[in-house]
C-alpha positions in Angstrom: 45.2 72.9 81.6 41.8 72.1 80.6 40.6 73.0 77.4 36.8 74.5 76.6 34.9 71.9 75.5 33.0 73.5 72.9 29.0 72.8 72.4 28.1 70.8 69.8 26.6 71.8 67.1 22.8 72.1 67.5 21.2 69.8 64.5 17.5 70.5 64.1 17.1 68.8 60.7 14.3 66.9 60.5 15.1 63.2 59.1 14.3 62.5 55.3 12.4 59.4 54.6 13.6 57.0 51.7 10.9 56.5 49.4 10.4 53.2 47.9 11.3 53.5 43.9 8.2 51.7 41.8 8.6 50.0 38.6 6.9 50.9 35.3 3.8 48.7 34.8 2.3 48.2 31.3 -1.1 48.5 32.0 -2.8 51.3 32.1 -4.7 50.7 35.4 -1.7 49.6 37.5 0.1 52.5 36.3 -2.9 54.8 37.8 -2.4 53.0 40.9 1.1 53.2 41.6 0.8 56.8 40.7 -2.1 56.8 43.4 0.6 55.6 45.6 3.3 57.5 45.4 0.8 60.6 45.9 -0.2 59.0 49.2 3.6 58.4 49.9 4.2 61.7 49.0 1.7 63.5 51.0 2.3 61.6 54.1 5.9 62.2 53.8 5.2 66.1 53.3 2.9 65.9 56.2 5.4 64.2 58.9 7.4 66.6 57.8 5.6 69.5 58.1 5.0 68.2 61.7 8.6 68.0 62.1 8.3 71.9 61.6 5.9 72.9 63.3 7.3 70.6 66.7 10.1 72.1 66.2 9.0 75.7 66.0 8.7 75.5 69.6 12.2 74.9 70.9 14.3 78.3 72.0 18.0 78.2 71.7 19.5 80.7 74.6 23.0 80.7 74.2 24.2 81.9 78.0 27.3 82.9 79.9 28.8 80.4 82.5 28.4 82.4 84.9 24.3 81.9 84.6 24.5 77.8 84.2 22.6 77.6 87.8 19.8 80.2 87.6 18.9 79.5 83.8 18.1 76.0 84.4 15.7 77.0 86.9 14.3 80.0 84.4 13.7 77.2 82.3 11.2 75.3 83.7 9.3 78.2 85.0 9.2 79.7 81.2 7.8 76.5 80.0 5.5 76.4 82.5 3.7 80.2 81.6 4.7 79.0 77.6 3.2 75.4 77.3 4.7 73.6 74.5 8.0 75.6 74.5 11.0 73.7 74.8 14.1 76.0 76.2 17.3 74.6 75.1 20.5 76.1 77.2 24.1 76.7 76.1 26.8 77.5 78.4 29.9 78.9 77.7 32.4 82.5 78.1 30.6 85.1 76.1 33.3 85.2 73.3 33.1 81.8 72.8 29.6 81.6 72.5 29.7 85.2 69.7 31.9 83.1 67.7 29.4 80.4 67.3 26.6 82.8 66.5 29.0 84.1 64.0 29.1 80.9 61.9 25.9 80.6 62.1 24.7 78.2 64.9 20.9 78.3 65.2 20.5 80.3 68.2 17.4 82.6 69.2 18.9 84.6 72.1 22.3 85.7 72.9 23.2 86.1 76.7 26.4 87.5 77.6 28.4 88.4 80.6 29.7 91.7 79.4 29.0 94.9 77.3 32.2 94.7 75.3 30.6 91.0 73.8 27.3 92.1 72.9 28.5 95.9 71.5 30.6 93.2 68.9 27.6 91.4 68.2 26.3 94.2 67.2 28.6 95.5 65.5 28.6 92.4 63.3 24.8 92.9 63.2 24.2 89.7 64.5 21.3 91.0 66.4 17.8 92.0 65.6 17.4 95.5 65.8 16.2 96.8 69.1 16.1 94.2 71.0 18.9 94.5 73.1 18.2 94.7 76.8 20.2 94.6 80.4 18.6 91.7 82.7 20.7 91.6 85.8 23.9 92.9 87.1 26.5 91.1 89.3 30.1 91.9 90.9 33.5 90.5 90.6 34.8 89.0 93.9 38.3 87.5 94.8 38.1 84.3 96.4 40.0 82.0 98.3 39.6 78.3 99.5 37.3 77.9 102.7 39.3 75.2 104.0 42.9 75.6 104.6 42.8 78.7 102.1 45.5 82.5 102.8 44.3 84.7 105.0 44.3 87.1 102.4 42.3 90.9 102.9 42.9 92.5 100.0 44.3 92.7 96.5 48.1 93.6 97.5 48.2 90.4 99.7 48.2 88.4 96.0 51.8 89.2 95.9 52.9 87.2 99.1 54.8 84.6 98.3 52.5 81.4 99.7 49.9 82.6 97.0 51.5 81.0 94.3 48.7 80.5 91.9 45.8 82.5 91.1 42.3 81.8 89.0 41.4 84.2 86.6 39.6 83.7 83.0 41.3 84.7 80.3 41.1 88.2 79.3 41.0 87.8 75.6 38.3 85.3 75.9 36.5 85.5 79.2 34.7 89.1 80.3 35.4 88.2 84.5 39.1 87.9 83.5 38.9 90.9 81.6 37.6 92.7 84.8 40.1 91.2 86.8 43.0 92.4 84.9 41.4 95.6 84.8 41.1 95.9 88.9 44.5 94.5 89.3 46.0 97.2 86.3 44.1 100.4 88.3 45.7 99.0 91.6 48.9 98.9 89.8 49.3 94.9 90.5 48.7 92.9 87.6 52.7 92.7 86.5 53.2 91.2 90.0 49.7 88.8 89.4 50.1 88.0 85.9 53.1 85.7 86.5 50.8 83.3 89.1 47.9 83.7 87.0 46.0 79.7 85.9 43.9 80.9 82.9 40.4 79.7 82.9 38.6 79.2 79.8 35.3 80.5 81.1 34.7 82.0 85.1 32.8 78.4 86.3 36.5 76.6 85.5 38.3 79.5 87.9 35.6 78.7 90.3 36.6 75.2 90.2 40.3 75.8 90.4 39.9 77.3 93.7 37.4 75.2 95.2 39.5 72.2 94.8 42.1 73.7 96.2 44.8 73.9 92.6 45.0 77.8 93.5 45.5 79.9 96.1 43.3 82.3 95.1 40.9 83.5 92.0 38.4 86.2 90.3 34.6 84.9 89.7 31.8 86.6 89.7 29.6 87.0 93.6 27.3 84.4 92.1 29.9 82.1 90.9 30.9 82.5 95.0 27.5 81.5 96.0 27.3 78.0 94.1 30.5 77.2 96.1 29.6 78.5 99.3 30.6 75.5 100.3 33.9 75.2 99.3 35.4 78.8 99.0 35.0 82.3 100.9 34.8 85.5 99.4 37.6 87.7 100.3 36.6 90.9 98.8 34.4 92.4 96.1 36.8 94.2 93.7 36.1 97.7 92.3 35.7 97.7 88.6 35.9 100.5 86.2 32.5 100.0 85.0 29.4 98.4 86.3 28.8 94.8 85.7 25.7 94.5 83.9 24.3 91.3 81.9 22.8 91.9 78.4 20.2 89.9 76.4 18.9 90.1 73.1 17.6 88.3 70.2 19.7 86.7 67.2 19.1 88.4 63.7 18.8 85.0 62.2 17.5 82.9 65.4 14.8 80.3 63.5 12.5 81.5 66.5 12.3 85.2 67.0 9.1 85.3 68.7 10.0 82.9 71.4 13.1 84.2 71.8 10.9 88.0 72.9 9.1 85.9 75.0 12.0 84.5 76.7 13.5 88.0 77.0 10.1 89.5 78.5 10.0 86.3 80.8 13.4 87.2 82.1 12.6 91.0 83.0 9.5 89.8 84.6 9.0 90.2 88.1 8.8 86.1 88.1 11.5 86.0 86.4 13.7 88.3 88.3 13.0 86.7 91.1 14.3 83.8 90.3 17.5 85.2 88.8 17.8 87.1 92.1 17.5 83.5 94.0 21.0 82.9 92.8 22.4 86.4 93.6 22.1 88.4 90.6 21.2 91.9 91.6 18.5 94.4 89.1 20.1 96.0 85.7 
């Protein structure tokens, strides 16, 4: 199966310049000049670096579910656009993976995650900045099957006929849509006749792409997962879930840019910003 690639590591250092070493001169004159020079070595050196900063101040880290790969990189633009000289720089990954990173300290502004459960951790670990926590959209978990050649399958209980051999679902442990997923199929009384065909995904867009290529028979993404691959699968049925799917947002404790990453977080509630986010399916919070 595949395996997560995991992001790597953001590196925002700015580059160190080697400074030329100067001899020791006996005269008293070249002495003051070298010394002149190494000032004016010195203070150009501080000052590219101090550019290096303040270039840098600019950037955002959003560290994002999968599941908002699509409509992020066209928030993006549309932020930089009302924010010139801001540079948005995206992650995408399952919401657990992406809370470990922040946990070890990867240099991220805002946290974006598919789930309650992940951010209530995050905040547990008090890895976010007090109050800024806020739900952005809210989605639904749909089973879905291939468009071409794919089951006729109508509901949850067809999973257990015997063509439907495999079936797409994240993993629970790591991946909130598979945690919903087992969920639905434990309060329909089904998951110990799933759980034997289930392909674990290491984040929803790798179930998605399971199905879609036809490698199983069915799977569990979220309705805008669906929508990206309208193409390729059909959506069989939106599956109950015990709680409400909502998306939360919020800013990282020890992000290097805490004001940008308000300004991403007001840009994303904003009517602008909804709209955009509802372009690729996600409903209000």
């Amino acid at each position: 199966m595949t395996r997560l690639q995991r992001p790597a590591p953001l590196n925002h250092q700015t580059p160190t310049r080697a400074w030329p070493e100067t001899s020791s001169l006996s005269r008293r004159s070249s002495g003051r000049r070298t010394a002149l020079s190494a000032m004016l070595v010195l203070g150009m050196g501080l000052g590219l670096s101090l550019t290096g900063v303040a270039a840098r101040a600019a950037d955002i880290t959003v560290s994002a579910a999968a599941s908002l790969t699509n409509a992020f990189k066209e928030l993006a633009p549309a932020f930089e656009a009302r924010h010139p000289g801001s540079k948005l720089l995206l992650n995408f990954a399952a919401s657990d993976a992406l809370l470990a990173q922040i946990a070890k300290g990867a240099p991220v502004d805002v946290f974006a995650s598919a789930d309650q459960e992940t951010m209530d951790r995050a905040q547990q670990q008090q890895l976010l900045a007090p109050g800024s926590r806020r739900d952005f959209v809210s989605n639904s978990l749909v089973l879905i099957t291939p468009l071409e050649g794919g089951l006729p399958l109508r509901s949850l209980a067809d999973l257990q006929q015997a063509g439907v051999k495999r079936v797409a679902v994240g993993k629970p442990e790591g991946v909130p849509a598979g945690r919903y997923a087992k969920g639905a199929l434990e309060a329909a009384r089904l998951w110990t006749a799933v759980e034997p065909k289930a392909v674990y995904a290491q984040n929803v867009r790798q179930a998605l792409d399971y199905v879609a290529r036809g490698e199983a028979e069915a799977g569990f993404v979220y309705g805008t997962d669906a929508l990206v691959q309208n193409t390729k699968v059909r959506i069989v049925l939106t599956v109950p879930t015990e709680v409400p799917i909502r998306y939360p947002m919020a800013v990282v404790q020890q992000g290097p840019n805490p004001v940008g990453a308000k300004a991403f977080i007001d840009f994303a509630l904003s009517a602008d910003g909804q709209a955009v986010l509802a372009k690729y399916g996600f409903g209000k919070p």
